[in-house]
C-alpha positions in Angstrom: -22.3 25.8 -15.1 -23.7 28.2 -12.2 -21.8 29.2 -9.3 -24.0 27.1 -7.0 -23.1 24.1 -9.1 -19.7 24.8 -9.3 -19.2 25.2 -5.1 -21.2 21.9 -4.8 -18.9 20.1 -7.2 -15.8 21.6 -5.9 -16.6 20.5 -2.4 -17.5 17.3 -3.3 -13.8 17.2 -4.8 -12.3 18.5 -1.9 -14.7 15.5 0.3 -13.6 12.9 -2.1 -10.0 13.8 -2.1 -10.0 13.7 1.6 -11.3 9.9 2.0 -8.8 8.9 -0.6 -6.0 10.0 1.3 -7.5 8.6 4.4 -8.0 5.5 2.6 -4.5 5.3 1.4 -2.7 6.3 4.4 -5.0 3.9 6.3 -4.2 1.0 3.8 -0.5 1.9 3.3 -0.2 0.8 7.5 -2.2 -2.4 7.2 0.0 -3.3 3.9 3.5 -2.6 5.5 3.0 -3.8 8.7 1.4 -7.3 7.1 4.2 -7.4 4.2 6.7 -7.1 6.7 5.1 -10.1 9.0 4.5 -12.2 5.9 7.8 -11.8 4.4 9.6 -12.7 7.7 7.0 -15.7 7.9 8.0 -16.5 4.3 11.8 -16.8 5.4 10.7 -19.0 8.5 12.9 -22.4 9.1 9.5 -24.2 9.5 8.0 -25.7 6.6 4.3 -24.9 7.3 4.6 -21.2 8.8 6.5 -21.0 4.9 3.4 -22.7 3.3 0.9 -19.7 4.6 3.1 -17.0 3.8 3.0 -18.5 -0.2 -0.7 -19.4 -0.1 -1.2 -16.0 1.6 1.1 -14.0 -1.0 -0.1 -16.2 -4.3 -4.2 -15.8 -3.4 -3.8 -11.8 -2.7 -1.3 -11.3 -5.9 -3.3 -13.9 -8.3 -6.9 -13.0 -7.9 -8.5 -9.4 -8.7 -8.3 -6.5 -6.5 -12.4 -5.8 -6.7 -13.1 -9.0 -6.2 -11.6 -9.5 -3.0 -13.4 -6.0 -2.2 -16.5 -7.7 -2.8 -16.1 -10.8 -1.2 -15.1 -9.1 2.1 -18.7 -6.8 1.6 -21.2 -8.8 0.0 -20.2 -12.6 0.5 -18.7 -12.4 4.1 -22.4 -11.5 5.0 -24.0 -14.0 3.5 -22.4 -17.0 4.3 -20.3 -16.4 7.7 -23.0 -13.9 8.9 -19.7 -11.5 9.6 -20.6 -7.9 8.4 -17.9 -5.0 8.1 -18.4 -1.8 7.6 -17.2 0.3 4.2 -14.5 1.6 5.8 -13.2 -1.1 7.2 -13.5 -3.5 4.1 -11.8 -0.9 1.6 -9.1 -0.2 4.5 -8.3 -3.8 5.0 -8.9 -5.3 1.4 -6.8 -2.8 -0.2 -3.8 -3.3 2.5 -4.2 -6.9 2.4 -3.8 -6.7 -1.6 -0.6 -4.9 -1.2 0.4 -7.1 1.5 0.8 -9.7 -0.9 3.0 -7.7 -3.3 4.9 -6.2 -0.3 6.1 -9.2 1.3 7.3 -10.4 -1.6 9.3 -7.2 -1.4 10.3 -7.8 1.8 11.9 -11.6 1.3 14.1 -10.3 -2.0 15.0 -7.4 0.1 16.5 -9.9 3.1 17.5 -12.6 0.5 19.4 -9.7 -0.8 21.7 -8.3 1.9 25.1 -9.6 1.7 25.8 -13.1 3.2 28.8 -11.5 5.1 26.4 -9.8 7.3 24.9 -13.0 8.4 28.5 -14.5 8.8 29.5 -11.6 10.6 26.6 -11.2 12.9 26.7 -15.6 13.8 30.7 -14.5 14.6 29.5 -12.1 16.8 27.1 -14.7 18.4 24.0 -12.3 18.0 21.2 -14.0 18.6 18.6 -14.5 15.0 16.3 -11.9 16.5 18.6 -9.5 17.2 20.6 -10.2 14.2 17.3 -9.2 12.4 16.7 -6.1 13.9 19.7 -4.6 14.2 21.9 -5.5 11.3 19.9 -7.4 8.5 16.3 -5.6 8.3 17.9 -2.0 8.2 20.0 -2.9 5.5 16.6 -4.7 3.5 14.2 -1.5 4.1 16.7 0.5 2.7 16.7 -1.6 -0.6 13.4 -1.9 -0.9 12.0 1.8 -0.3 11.8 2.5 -4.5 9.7 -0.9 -4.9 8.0 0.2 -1.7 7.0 3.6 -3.2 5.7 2.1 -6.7 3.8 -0.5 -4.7 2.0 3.0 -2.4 0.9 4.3 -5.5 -0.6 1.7 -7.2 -2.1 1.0 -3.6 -3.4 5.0 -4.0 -4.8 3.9 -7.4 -6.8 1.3 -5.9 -8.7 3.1 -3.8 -11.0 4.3 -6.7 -12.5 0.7 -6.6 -14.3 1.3 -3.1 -17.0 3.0 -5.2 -18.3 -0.3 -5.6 -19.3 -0.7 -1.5 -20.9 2.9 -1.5 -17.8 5.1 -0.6 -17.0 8.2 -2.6 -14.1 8.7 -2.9 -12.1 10.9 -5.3 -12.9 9.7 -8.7 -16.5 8.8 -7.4 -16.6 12.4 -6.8 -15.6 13.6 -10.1 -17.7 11.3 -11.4 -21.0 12.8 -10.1 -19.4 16.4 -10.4 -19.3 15.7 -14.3 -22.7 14.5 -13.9 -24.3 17.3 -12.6 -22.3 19.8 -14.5 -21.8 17.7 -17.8 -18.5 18.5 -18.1 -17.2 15.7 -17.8 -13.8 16.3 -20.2 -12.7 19.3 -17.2 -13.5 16.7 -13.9 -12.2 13.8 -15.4 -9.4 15.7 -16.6 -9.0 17.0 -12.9 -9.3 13.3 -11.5 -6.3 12.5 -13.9 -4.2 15.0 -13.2 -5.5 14.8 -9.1 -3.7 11.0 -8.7 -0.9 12.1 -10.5 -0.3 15.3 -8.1 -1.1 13.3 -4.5 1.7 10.9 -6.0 4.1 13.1 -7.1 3.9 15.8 -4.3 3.3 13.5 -1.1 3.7 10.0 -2.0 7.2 10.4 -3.8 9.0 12.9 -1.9 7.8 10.6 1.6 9.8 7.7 -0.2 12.7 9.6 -0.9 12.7 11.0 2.7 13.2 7.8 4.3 15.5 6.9 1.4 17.8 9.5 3.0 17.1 9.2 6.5 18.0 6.2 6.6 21.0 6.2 4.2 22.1 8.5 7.1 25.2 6.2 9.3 25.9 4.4 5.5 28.9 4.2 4.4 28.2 5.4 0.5 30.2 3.7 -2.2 31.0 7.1 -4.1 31.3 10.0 -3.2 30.1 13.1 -5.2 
């Protein structure tokens, strides 16, 4: 491989790896801000606001990933005549995938805080709302940041399937890098090991961050 090749392909790396962590970050706030509307919905006292959230978590959890992607960009077009760009189908269909997953996520998380709390809090004459907010949701979040940080990387792995609506992303990238070069065992090797690295040094240590900012105020259970 020339030197000219190799800049080309490393800067198409460097472009791909960008929009993938664009994509993700963009995705990860569309998935956890609809995971945690959904899984409140889910817990709702009114039979039919409970009947979306299910038909909204099973369709997003029990049908494919790509094809939702390609409903949103090729089908939407055809039949509703509504027409989205790239970016905001792969932003959007990814965190609306998650978004199914999370907010299941989000109702074990609630359904798991101790009924005392909710005893406690009704005692106290707090009002639901506040009750949520203050004393029951803190409590959930905390429980469910490791789930929460499996779910952002498999959200990060999904972003490779927005090759199929003309983005290129990072394995796209290393895709035609191997291409041009035909080494394909050293870029595939570096898409690989690139996924593995953005989850381990951003993804992880982000989760484990909020894990102990907001274990901060906790009483812990042992001590050291």
């Amino acid at each position: 491989m020339n030197e000219f090749a190799l800049g080309s392909s490393l800067a198409a790396l460097a472009k791909g790896i960008m929009i993938t962590l664009i994509l993700t970050l963009g995705a990860s706030l569309v998935a956890t801000v609809l995971s945690l509307i959904v899984g409140l919905i889910r817990l709702s006292p009114r039979r039919p606001l409970r009947w979306f959230a299910v038909a909204y978590i099973e369709f997003f959890r029990g049908t494919s990933l790509l094809v939702q992607v390609y409903w949103w960009f090729f089908v939407l077009p055809i039949i509703f005549s509504v027409f989205l760009s790239p970016w905001t189908v792969a932003i959007l269909g990814i965190g609306m995938n998650a978004s199914g997953y999370g907010a299941e996520y989000v109702r074990a998380a609630i359904k798991g805080v101790d009924r005392g709390q909710y005893e406690a809090s009704i005692a106290l004459n707090y009002p639901r709302l506040t009750m949520m907010r203050r004393i029951v949701l803190p409590q959930a979040i905390r429980a469910m940041l490791p789930v929460w940080g499996n779910m952002l990387i498999e959200l990060l792995k999904g972003t490779s399937l927005v090759y199929f609506i003309t983005i290129t992303e990072f394995t796209t990238a290393s895709k035609l890098a191997a291409d041009a070069s035909g080494n394909y065992l050293l870029f595939f090797a570096v898409a690989l090991f690139g996924y593995y690295v953005i989850a381990r040094a951003l993804i992880t240590p982000f989760v484990r961050w909020l894990e102990r900012r907001l274990s901060s105020g906790f009483v812990r259970e042992a001590l050291a």
